[in-house]
N, C-alpha and C positions, 0 to 999 in steps of 0.2 A: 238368914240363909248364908253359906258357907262361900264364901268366895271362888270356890272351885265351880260351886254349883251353878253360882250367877253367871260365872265365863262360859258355862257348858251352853246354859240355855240361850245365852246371848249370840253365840256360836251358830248353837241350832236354827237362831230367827234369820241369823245373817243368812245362814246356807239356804234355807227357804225363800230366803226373798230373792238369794243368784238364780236358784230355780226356778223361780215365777218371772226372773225379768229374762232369762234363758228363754222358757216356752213359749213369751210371746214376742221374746225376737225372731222365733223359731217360725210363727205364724205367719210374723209379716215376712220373715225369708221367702217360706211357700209361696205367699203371696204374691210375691215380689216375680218372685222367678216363673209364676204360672202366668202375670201380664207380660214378663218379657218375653215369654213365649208366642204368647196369644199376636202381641206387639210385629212380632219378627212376623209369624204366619201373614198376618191381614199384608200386612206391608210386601211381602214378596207377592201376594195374590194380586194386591194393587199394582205392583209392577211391571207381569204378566200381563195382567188388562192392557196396561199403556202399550207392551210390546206390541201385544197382540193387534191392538189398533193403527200402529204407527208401520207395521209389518204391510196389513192390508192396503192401507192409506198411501203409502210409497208404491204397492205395484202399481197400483192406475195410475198413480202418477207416473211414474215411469212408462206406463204403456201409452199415456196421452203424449208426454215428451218426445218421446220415437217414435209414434205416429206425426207430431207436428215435425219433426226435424225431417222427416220422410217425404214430407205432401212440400217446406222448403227447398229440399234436395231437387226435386222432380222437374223444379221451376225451370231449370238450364232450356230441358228440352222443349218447352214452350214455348222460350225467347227464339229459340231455332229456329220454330215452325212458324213463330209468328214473324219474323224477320224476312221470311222468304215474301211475305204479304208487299206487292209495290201498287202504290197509289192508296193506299188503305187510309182513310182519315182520323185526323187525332182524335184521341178520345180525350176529354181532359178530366172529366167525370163520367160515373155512371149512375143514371137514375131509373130505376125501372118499379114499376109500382111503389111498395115503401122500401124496395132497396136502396140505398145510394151510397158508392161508393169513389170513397174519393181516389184520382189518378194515380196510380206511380209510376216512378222509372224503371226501362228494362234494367237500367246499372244496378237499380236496389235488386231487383228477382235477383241478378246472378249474382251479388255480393252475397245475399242469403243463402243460394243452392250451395254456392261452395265453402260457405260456413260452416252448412248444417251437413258437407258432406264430411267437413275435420272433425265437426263432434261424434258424428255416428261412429266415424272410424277408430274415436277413443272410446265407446260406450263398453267393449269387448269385455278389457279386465275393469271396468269402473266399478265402483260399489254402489249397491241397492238403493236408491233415490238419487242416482246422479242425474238420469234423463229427465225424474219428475220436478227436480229442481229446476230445469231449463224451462219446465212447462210454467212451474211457476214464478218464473222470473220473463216468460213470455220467450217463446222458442225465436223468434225472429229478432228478438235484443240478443239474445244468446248468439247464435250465429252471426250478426253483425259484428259483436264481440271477437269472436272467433276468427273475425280478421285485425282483430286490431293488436298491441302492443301490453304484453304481461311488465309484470311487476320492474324482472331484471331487462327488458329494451326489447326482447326479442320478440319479435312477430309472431303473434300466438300462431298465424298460419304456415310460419316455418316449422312450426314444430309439429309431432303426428301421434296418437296414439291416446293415451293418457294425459300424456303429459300436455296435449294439448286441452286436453277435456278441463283438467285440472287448472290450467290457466284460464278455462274462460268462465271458471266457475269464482276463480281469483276476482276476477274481472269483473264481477256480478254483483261482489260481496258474497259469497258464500251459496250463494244459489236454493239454498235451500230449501224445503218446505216450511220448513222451519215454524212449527205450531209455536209458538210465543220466543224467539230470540233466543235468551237466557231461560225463557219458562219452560223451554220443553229440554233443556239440561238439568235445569233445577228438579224437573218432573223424576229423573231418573239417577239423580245424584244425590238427591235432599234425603237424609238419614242412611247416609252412610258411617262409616269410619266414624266422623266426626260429628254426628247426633246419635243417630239408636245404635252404632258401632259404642257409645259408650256405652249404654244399657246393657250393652251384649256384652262388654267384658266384665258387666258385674261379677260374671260369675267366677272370675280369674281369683278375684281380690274377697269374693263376698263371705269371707270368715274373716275377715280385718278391717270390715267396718261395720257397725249398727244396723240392727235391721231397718231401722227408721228410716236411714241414710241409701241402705238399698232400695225401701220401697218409696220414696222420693223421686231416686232414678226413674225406677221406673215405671210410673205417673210421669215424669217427664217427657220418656221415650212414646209412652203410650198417646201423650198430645201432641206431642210432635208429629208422630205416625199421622195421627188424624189432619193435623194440618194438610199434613204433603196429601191426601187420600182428597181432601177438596182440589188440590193441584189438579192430581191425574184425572180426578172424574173431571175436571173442567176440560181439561187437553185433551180426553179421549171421545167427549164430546164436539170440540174442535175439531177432530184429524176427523169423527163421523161425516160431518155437516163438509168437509172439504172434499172425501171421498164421494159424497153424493154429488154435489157438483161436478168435481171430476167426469163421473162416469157420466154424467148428462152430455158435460160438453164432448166428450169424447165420441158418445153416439151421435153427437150433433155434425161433430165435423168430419168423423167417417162416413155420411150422409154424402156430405158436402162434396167431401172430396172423390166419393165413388159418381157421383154426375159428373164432376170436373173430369174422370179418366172417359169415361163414357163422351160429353161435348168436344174433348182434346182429342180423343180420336177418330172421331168425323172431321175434326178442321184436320188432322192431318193425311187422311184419304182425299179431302178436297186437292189437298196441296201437293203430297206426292203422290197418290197415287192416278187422280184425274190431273196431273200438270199444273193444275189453275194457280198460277202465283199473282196473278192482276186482278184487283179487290173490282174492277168495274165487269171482269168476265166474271164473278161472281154469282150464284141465282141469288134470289134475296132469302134462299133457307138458311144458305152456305153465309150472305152475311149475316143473319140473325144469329146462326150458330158460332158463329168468328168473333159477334161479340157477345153472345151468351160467355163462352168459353173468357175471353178476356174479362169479364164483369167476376165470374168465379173462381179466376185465380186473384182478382182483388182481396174477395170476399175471403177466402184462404189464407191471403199474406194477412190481412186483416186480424182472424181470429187465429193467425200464431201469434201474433203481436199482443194480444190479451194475457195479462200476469194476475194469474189466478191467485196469486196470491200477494198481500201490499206490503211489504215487509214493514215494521214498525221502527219507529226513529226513537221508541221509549222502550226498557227491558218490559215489554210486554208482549205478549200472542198476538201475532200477526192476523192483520183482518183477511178474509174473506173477501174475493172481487166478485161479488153476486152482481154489479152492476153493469161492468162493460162484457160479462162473460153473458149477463142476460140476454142485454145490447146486441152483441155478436151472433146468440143463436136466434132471437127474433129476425133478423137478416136471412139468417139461415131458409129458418121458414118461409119467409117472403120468397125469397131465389124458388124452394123446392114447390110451388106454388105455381110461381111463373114458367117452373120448365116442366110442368104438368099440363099446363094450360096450353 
């Protein structure tokens, strides 16, 4: 065969074979680029869930923080009324059926009320989970905070607004709800830029490398996606299980605390409006009611003190306080029981 002939055909096998290694570069392109697609979808769908979870989960919370920071505040004027009380005997506990609560100082009520009156005043321009953070850091450590001294000296209760908020969230560590630490940054952070953000600029470069080399990528991107998708489904089953809690205690303590307005204003009719400030000219409804009332503003400062949530000392999802918030509304019921009775 002619020399010519042989380069021809030899020619011809090379260019067939560019072409057959072309077309199935060409496949795994498609391929490549139909899971980075798929990759991106699932994963902003997965994102959305978490928001969407973490959205709902922060209003009650929020709405339990400002309610606890509220039923704190309120406390002033009950020191008032109960102060006008002379000869009234100490209480040093309270035990009433299976309530019992232990005593506190009127110093602690007012340190609190005027606490929880600097945070409210900064909740105004605060962002979305700031008051739920207080609840689950326990509104009544918050507020105690709230008088005490930020990072640079200054007395968080000098300060007003925000910036007081801010400091007592300093104060706290972070206050947060904070579904797992680092987990629930990871939850919304994890394949970005720097995991399926690479995937996703295959397509910048993806005529200057192999198709093998694309679809590599992304099979990478696509288990990664999947990794982080156990993340959020775990975290959005977290922020579930904390919003159900939330809302129980939340009903439990607007319970609580709509008796407490209802007992605090009979004591205070006894007081100013019949005169009576001598706990012995008392009938004995006025003193049952004198310590009803004082037993349930225990039981209030009590379950603002409950931190709904235990923050973790490891980069892991913060637990769940299902035990002293159970603790607290068991109480609850007891009280709503007794003032039934």
């Amino acid at each position: 065969m002619a020399l010519p002939l042989i380069l021809g055909i030899g020619a011809a096998a090379a260019a067939l074979g560019g072409i057959g290694t072309g077309i199935h570069g060409g496949v795994k392109l498609k391929k490549a680029s139909d899971t980075i697609k798929m990759t991106k979808s699932r994963h902003e769908a997965n994102l959305n869930e978490f928001e969407t979870a973490n959205i709902s989960t922060s209003a009650v919370m929020d709405e339990l923080g400002k309610e606890e920071l509220e039923i704190l505040k309120s406390f002033d004027a009950f020191i008032e009324i109960w102060g006008k009380i002379h000869s009234k005997p100490e209480f040093r506990s309270f035990n009433r059926g299976n309530v019992a609560i232990t005593n506190y100082a009127p110093e602690e009520l007012i340190q609190v009320s005027v606490g929880a009156s600097v945070l409210l005043g900064g909740l105004g321009g605060a962002a979305v989970g700031t008051a739920g953070g207080f609840a689950a850091a326990g509104a009544t450590t918050a507020a105690v905070m709230a008088l005490g001294t930020a990072s640079t000296g200054t007395a968080i209760a000098s300060l007003s607004g925000v910036a007081a908020t801010n400091a007592t969230l300093a104060a706290l560590g972070g206050g947060a709800i904070a579904a797992g630490g680092g987990g629930m940054a990871l939850g919304t952070t994890i394949l970005g830029a720097s995991t399926l953000g690479v995937g996703l600029l295959i397509g910048g470069v993806i005529f200057s490398i192999s198709g093998h080399a694309v679809s590599a990528k992304a099979n990478k991107a696509y288990s990664q996606m999947e990794e982080t998708e156990n993340v959020i489904n775990d975290l959005c089953t977290y922020l579930g299980d904390l919003e159900v809690l939330a809302r129980r205690y939340l009903s439990s303590i607007k319970k609580v605390s709509g008796r407490y307005t209802l007992w605090f204003d009979e004591l205070r009719n006894t007081i100013e409006r019949k005169g009576k400030t001598d706990w012995n000219s008392f009938y004995e409804s006025e003193k049952r009611n004198a310590e009803n009332t004082a037993l349930i503003v225990g039981l209030l400062y009590e379950m603002c003190k409950v931190k709904l949530v235990i923050i973790s000392q490891e980069d892991d999802k913060n637990a769940i306080n299902y035990e002293d918030a159970g603790n607290a509304m068991d109480k609850a019921v007891a009280l709503d029981v007794m003032g039934n009775a």
